[in-house]
ZANUNU-970306 format. One record per residue (C-alpha): residue in three letters; x negated, y negated, z. Coordinates in steps of 0.2 Angstrom, whole numbers. Layout:
N
<res=Ala xx=X yy=Y zz=Z>
...
//
This chain:
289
<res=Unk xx=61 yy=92 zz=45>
<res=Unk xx=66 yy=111 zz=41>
<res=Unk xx=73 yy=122 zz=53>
<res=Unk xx=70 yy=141 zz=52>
<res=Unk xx=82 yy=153 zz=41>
<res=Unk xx=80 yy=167 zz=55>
<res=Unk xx=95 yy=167 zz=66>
<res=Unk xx=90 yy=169 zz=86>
<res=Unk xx=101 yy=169 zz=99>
<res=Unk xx=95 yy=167 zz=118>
<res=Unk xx=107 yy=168 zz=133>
<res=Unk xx=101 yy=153 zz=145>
<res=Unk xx=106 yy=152 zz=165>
<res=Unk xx=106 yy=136 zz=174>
<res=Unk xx=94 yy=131 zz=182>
<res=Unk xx=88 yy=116 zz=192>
<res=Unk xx=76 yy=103 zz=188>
<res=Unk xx=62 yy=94 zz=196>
<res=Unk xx=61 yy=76 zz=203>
<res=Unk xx=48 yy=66 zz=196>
<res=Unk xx=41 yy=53 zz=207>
<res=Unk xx=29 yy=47 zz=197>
<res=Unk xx=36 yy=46 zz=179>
<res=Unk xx=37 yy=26 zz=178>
<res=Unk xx=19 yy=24 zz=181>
<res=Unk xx=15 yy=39 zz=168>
<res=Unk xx=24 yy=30 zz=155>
<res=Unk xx=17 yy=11 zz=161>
<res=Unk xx=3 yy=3 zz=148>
<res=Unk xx=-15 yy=2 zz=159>
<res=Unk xx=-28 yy=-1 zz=146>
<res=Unk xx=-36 yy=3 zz=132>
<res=Unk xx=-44 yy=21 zz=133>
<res=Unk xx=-62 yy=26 zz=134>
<res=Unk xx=-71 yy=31 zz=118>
<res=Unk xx=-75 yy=23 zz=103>
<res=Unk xx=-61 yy=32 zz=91>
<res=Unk xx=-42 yy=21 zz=94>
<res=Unk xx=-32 yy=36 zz=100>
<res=Unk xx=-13 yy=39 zz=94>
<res=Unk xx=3 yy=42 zz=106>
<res=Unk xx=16 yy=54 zz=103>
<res=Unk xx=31 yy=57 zz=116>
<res=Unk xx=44 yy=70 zz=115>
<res=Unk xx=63 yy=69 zz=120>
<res=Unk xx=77 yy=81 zz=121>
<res=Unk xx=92 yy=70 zz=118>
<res=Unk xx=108 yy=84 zz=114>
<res=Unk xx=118 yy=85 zz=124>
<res=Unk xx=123 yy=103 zz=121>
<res=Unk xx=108 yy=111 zz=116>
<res=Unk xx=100 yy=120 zz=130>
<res=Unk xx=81 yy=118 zz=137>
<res=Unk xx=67 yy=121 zz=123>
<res=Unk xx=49 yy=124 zz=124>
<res=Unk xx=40 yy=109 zz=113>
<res=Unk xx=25 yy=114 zz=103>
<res=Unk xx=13 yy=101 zz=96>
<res=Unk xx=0 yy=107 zz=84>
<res=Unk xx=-12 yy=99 zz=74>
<res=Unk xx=-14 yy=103 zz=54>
<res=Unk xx=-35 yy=100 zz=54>
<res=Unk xx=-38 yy=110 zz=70>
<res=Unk xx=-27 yy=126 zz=69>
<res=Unk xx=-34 yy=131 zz=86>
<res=Unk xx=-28 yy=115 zz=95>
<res=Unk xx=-10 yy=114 zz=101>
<res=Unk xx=-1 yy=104 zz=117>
<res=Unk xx=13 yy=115 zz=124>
<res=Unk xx=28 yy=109 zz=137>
<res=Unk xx=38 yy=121 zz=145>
<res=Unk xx=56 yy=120 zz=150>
<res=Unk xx=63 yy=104 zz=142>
<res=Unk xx=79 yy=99 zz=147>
<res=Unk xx=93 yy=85 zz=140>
<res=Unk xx=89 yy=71 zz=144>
<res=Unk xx=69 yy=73 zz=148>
<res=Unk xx=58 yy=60 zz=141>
<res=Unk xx=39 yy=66 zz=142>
<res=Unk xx=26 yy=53 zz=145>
<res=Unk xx=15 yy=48 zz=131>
<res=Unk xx=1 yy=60 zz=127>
<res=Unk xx=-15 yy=52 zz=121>
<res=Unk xx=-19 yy=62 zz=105>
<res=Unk xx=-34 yy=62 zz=90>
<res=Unk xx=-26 yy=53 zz=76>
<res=Unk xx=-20 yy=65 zz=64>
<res=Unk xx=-4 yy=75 zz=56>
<res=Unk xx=4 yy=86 zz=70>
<res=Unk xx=18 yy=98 zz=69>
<res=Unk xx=33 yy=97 zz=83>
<res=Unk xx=41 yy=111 zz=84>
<res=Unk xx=56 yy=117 zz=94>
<res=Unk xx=59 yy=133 zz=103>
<res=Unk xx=70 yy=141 zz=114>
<res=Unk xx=64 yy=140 zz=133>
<res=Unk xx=54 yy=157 zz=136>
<res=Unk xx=53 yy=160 zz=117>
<res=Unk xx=38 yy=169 zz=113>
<res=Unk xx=26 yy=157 zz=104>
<res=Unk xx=26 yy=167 zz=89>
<res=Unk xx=43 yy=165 zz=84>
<res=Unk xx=51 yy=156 zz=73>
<res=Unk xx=57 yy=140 zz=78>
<res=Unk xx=75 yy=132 zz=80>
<res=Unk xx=68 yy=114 zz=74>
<res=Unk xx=51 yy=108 zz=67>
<res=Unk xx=45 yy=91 zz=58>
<res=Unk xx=29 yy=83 zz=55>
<res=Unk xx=22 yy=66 zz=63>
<res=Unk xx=6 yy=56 zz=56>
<res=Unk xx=1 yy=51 zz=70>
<res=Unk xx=-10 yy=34 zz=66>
<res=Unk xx=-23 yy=26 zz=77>
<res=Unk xx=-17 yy=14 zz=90>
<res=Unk xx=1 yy=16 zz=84>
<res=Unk xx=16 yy=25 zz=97>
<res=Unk xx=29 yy=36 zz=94>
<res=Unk xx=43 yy=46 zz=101>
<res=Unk xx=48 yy=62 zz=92>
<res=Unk xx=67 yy=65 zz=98>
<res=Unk xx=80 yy=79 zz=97>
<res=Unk xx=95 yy=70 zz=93>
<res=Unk xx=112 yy=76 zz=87>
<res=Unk xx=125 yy=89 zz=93>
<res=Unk xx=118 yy=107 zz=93>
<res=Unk xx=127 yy=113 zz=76>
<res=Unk xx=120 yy=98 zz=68>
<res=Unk xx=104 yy=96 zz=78>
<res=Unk xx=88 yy=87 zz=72>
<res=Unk xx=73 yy=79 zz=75>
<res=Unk xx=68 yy=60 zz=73>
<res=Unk xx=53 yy=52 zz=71>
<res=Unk xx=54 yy=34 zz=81>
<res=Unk xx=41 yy=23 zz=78>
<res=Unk xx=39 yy=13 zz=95>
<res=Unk xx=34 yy=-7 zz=91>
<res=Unk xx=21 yy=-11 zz=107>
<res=Unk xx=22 yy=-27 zz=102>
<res=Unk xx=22 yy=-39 zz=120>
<res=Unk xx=35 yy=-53 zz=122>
<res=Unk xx=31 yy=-70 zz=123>
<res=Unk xx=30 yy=-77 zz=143>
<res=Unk xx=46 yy=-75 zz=152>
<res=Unk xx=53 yy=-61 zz=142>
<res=Unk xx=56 yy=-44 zz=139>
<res=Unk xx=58 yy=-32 zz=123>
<res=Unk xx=71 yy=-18 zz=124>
<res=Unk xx=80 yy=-4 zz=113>
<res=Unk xx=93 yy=7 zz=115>
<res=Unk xx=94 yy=26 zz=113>
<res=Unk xx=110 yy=31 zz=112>
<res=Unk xx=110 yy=50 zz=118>
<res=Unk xx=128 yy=52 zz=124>
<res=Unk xx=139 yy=65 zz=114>
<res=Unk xx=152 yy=59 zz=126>
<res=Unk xx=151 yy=39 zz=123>
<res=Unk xx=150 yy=41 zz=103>
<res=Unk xx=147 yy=23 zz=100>
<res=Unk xx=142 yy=11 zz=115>
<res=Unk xx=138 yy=-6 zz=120>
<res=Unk xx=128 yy=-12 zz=133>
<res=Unk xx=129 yy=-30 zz=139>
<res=Unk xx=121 yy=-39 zz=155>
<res=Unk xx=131 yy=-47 zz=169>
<res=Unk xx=132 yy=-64 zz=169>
<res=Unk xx=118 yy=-62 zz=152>
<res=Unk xx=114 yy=-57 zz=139>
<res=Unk xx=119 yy=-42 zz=125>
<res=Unk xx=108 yy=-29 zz=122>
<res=Unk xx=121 yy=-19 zz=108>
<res=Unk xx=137 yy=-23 zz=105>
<res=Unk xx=139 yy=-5 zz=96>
<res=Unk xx=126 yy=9 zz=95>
<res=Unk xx=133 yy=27 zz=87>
<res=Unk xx=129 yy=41 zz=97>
<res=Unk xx=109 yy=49 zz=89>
<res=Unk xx=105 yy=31 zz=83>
<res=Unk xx=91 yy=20 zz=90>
<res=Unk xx=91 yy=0 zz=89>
<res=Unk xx=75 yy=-9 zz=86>
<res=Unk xx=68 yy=-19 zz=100>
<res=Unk xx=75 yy=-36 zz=103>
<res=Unk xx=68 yy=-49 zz=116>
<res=Unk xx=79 yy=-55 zz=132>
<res=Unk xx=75 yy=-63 zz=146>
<res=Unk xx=65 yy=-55 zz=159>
<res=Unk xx=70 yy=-51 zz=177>
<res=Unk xx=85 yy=-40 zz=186>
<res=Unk xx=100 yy=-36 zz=179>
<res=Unk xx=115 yy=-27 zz=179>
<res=Unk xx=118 yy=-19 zz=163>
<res=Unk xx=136 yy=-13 zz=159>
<res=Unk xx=137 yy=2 zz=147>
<res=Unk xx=154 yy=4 zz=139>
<res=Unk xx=162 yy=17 zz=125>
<res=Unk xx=169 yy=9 zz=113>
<res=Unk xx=181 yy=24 zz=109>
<res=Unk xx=186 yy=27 zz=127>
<res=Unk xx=190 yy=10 zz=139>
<res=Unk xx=188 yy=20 zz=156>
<res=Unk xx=171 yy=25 zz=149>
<res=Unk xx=160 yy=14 zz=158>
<res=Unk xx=144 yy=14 zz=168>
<res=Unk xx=135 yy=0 zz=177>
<res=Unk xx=117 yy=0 zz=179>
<res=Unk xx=103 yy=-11 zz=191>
<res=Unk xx=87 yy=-13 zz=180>
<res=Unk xx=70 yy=-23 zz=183>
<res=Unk xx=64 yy=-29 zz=166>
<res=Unk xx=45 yy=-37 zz=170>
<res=Unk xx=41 yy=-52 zz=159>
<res=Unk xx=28 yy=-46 zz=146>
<res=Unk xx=36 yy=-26 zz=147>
<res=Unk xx=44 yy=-16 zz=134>
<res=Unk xx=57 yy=-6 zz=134>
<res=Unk xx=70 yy=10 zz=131>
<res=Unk xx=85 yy=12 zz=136>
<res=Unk xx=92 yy=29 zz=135>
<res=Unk xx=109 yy=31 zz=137>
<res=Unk xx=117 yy=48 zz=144>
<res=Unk xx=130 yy=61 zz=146>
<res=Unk xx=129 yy=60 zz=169>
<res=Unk xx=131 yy=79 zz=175>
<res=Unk xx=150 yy=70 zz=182>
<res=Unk xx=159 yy=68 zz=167>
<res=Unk xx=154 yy=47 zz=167>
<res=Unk xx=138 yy=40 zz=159>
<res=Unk xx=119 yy=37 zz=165>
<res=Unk xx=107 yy=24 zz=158>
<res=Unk xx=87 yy=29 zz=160>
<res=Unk xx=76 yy=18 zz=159>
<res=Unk xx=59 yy=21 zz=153>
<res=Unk xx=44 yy=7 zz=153>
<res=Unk xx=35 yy=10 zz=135>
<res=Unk xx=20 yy=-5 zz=138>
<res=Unk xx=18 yy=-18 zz=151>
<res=Unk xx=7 yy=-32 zz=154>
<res=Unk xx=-8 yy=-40 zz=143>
<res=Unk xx=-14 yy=-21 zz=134>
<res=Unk xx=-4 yy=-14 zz=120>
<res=Unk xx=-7 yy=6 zz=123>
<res=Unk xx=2 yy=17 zz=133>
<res=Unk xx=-8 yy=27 zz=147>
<res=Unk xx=-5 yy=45 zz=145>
<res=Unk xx=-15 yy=61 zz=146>
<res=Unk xx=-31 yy=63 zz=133>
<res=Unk xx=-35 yy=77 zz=121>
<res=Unk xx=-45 yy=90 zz=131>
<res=Unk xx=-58 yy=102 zz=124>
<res=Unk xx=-71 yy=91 zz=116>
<res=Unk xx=-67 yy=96 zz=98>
<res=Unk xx=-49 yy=96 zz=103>
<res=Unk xx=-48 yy=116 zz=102>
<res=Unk xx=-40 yy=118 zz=120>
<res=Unk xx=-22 yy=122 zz=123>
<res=Unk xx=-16 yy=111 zz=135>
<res=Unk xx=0 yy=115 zz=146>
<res=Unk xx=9 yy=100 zz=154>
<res=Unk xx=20 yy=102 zz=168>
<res=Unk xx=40 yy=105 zz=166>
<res=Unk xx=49 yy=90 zz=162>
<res=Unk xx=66 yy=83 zz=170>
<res=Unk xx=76 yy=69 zz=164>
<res=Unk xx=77 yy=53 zz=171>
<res=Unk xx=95 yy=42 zz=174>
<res=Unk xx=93 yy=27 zz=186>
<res=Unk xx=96 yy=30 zz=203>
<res=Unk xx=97 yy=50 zz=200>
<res=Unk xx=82 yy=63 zz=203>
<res=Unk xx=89 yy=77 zz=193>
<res=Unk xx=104 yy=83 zz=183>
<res=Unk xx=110 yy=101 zz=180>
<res=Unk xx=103 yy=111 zz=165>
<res=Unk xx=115 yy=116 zz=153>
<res=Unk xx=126 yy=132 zz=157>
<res=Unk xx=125 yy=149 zz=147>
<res=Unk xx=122 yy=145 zz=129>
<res=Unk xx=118 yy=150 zz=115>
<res=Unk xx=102 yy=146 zz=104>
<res=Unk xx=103 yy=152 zz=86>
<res=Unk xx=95 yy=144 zz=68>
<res=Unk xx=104 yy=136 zz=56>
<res=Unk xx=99 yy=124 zz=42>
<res=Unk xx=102 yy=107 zz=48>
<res=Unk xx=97 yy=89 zz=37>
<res=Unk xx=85 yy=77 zz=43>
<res=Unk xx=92 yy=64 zz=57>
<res=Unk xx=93 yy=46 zz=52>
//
């Protein structure tokens, strides 16, 4: 991961951001795609808290021409997985509006390999801001049971845990830009009770479905109040293994194609205020773990 030497500074407003209504079922497992050639899945997240939306470029290394483009990324947004040749792409990062031609805040590469997942975060505080690489295990639980990780994107927080009322634990301590591996509970609807482990009066409470046979992430939030917010996203579900998502366009993957805008996703909340007039400038920051 590098991040460009040249200094830009933007001044950003606030601004509101969309309701997704159908963001669970773009993120749902449906089937194997059409095609002989197993496809790849990349995702992109924007999980600092205090780093202000970012256009997210993907481009791919063996086919200049090709790139995918999202507009408007805000904390907190979770895009659903793109359906994408296998190959080695470039993420880059950019200041929402930025001129394509500029030099990024953030860039890393992913090898995107066929039939695998992953999700390509921005993680971290804005002065030591980064981009991971997640690999995202598909891999179905056994009958009666679900598969979760936790995300841990909340500044506030710092470390977490989560645990279920009256069941299980899902982390008894996550520090805040860290990611668990995926862990099998028991299916069905729980409460979920996410707690700072710095601050007591820290706490959130959360209502979740996990189906039997789905995976999933659990992202953990800064809520636009001052308190916490736990998203839940639904990475694969049922008897297929790859997530549906939109598919390369262009025939020899030459076209650019714009997604819409993104807006996060907290349970039981549409929508949470963008981040108030900040500044974007460069710096050179270390590869997050």
């Amino acid at each position: 991961m590098t991040r460009s030497p040249h200094r830009t500074v933007l001044r950003l407003g606030v601004a509101g951001l969309a309701a997704l209504t159908t963001a669970v079922a773009g993120l749902a497992v449906t089937g194997s795609p059409a095609g002989a050639a197993t496809p790849s899945y990349v995702r992109l997240a924007h999980l600092s808290p205090d780093t202000p939306s970012v256009d997210v470029y993907l481009t791919s290394y063996t086919r200049p021409q090709w790139k995918l483009v999202l507009k408007g990324v805000g904390y907190g947004a979770v895009s659903p997985y793109q359906r994408v040749q296998p190959d080695r792409y470039a993420v880059s990062m950019r200041p929402a509006g930025a001129a394509a031609t500029s030099p990024p805040v953030l860039s890393t590469n992913v090898n995107a390999v066929a039939g695998k997942a992953f999700t390509v975060a921005g993680v971290g505080p804005y002065a030591d801001l980064g981009l991971a690489v997640l690999n995202d295990d598909l891999t179905l639980p056994s009958g009666g049971q679900s598969r979760v990780r936790v995300i841990q994107g909340s500044a506030r927080a710092k470390t977490v845990s989560i645990a279920a009322q009256d069941g299980p634990t899902v982390t008894e301590g996550i520090a805040f830009s860290k990611t668990t591996g995926y862990a099998a509970v028991p299916a069905g609807k729980w409460t979920l009770q996410v707690s700072s482990k710095e601050q007591a009066d820290l706490q959130a409470t959360a209502a979740v479905n996990l189906a039997a046979g789905g995976v999933y992430s659990l992202v953990v939030l800064d809520a636009a109040d001052g308190g916490l917010t736990l998203a839940t996203h639904q990475d694969a579900v049922s008897a297929a293994v790859t997530p549906s998502g939109s598919v390369e366009t262009g025939g020899g993957g030459t076209a650019t194609e714009r997604l819409p805008d993104w807006a996060p996703l907290g349970l039981g909340t549409v929508g949470m205020a963008l981040l108030a007039a900040a500044y974007v400038r460069s710096r050179r920051v270390p590869t997050a773990a």
